[in-house]
N, C-alpha and C positions, 0 to 999 in steps of 0.2 A: 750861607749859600755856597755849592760847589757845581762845580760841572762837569761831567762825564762826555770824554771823548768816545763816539761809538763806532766800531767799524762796521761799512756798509759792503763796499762790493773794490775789488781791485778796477782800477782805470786802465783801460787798452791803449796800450797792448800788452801792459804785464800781464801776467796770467798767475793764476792761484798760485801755483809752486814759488814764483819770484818774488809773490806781493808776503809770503811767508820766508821767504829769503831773507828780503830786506829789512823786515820786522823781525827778525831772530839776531840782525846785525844791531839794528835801531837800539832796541831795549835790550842789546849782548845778552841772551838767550839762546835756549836750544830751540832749531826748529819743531821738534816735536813738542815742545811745550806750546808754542805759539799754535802751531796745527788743533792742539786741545783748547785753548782758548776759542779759537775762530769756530768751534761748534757749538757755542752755546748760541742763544736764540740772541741775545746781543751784545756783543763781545765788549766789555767796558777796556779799550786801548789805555787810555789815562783817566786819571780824577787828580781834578787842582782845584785852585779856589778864587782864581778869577776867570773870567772872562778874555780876558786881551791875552792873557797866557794860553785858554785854549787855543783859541784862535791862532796862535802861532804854532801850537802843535800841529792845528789840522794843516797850515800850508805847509810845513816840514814834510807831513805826512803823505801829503799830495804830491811833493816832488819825488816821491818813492813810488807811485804810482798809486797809491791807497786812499780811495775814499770812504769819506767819515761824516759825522754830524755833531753837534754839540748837547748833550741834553742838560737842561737845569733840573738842580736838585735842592729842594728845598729842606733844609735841616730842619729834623725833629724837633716836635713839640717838647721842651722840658719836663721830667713829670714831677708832680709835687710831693717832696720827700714824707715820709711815713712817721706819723706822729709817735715820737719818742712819748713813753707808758712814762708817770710819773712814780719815782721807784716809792713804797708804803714804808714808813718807817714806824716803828710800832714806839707806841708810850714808855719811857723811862720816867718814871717816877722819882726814881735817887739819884740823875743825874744833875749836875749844875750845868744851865745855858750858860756860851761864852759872855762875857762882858760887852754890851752893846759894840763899845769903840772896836772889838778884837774881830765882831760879827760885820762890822763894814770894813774893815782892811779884808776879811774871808772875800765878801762879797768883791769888791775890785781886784782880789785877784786874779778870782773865777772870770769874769769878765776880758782880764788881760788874756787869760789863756785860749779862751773861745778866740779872741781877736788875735791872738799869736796864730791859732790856727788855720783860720780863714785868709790871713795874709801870705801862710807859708801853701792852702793849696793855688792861691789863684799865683804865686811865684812860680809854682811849678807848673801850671796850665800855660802862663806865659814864656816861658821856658822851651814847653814842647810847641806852640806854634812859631817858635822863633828858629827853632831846629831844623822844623819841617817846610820854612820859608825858604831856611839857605840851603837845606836838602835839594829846593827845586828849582831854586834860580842855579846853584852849581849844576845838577843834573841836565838844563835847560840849553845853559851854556856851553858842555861839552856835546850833547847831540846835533847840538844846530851849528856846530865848527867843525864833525867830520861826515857829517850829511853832505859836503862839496866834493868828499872824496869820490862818493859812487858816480857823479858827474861825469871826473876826469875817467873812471877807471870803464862807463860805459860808453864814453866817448877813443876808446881804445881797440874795441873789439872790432870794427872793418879792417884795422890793421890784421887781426889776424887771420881776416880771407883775403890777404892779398889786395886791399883794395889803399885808396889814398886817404887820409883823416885827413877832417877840417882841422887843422893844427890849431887856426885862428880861433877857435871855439874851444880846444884844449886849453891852450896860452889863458886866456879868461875865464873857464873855469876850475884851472889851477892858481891863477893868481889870486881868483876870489878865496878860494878855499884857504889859503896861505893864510890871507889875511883875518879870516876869519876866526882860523887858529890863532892867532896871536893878541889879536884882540880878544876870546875868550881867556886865553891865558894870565891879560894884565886887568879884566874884569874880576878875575876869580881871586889872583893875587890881594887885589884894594879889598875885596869884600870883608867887612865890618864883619869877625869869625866869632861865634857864641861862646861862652869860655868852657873849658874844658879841655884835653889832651887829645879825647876822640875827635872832635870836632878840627883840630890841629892836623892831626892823621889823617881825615877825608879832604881835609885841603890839599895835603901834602902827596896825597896820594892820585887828587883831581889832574892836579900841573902834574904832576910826573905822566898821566898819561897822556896829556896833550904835549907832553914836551918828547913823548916818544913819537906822535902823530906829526908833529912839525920835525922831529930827526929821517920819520920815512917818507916826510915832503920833498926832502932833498934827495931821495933817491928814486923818486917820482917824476922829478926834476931833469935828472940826469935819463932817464926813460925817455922824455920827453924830447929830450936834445937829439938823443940816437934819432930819432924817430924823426926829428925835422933833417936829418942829412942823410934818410932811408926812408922816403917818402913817394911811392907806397913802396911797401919791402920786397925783399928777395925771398925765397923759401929758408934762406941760408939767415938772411937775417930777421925773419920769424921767429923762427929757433934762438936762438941768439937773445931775441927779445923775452922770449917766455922763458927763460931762464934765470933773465933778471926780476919780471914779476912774479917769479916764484919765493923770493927772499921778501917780497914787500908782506908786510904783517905777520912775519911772523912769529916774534914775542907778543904780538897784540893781548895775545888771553893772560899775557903774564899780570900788564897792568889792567884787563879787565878783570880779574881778578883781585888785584889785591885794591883795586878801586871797590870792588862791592863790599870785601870782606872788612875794609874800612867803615862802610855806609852802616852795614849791619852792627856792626862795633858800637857806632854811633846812637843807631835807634834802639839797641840793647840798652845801652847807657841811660836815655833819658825817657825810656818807654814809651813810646813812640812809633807808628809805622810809618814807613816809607817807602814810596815808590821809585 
């Protein structure tokens, strides 16, 4: 059973252009990719394989202003494999049959082999749902630790009409986000990592990019400080301000980059797709 996140209609007061905005940050994409998504007749956002993990996507999703539904999907019928022809072996005459005892050591081999088989595909079926587990709890864990940032960063913008920010609504949704960062970070650390070197590299490549999103906390931080002793601001110190959030994010694509080109590494390795 899996379930398919659908998107339905953006929630006001986003409007289309933002609710595309936020979903080209969400799943670090381009917006024109996202724009090509959102025109099919119903745009599949995600596909997981439980329930309680949708559900958390759709309220992630919601605080973006994007509304969604859940659809259940029910997995295909197996089909029944195709009867193997038995091959015809024609009469020999002047051959000798092996010696019975030689004819049942044949027969157990064969047997081991079938069964060497069948335990090396169902190794590698579990293999690749194990992959695609820690693919989405890590991917889960870094989206829902810098989904706080758009918070802080749209609870910013009356500063730059000259107006006063509720600071006390910054202060709390910057301190949540902090923590949420960190807490993903020591989730993603413990997490029991599938063996392999790739699988090593997407870890390693996971925390790097969250320990880049908690180094531009601190300077998010410092934003914030100005801001409570230039509350509401000067023209002089608008300027001022937007100059310092112009330096926030921006090696971001360095590690969303080499966070994906990790992921792909990975489901090249063990053949696999990935979302």
């Amino acid at each position: 059973m899996s379930y398919h996140i659908i998107y339905r209609a953006e929630r006001p007061p986003v409007s289309r252009a933002q609710a595309v905005a936020n979903l080209a940050r969400l799943y670090q994409t381009s917006p024109a990719r996202i724009q090509r998504l959102l025109q099919q007749p119903r745009p599949v956002l995600k596909r997981v394989s439980h329930l309680a993990e949708a559900q958390k996507y759709q309220r992630v999703l919601l605080k973006y202003g994007i509304q969604c539904e859940i659809d259940t999907v029910a997995p295909p019928s197996p089909a029944s494999p195709p009867a193997t022809p038995k091959p015809t072996i024609p009469p020999q005459t002047h051959t000798k049959k092996p010696p019975a005892r030689m004819r049942r050591w044949l027969q157990v081999l064969f047997i081991i082999l079938l069964l060497g088989g069948g335990a090396w595909l169902a190794w590698q079926e579990y293999q690749q749902q194990r992959i695609a587990h820690y693919n989405d709890e890590v991917v889960l864990q870094v989206e829902n630790a810098i989904a706080g940032f758009e918070q802080v960063l749209q609870g910013l913008l009356p500063y730059g009409k000259a107006e006063a920010v509720n600071l006390s609504n910054l202060q709390g949704s910057y301190t949540h986000t902090m923590q949420q960062l960190q807490q993903a970070y020591q989730h993603i650390e413990q997490l029991d990592i599938p063996p392999g070197e790739v699988c090593e590299n997407f870890q390693q490549a996971s925390l790097a990019f969250l320990k880049y999103q908690l180094d531009e906390g601190q300077r998010i931080k410092s934003i914030l400080d100005y801001i409570a002793a230039h509350n509401p601001g000067s023209i002089q110190e608008i300027l001022h301000l937007r100059q310092q959030l112009h330096h926030v994010g921006r090696e971001e694509q360095k590690y969303t980059q080499a966070l994906q080109q990790a992921q792909e590494q990975m489901a090249q390795h063990f053949q696999v797709a990935l979302k």
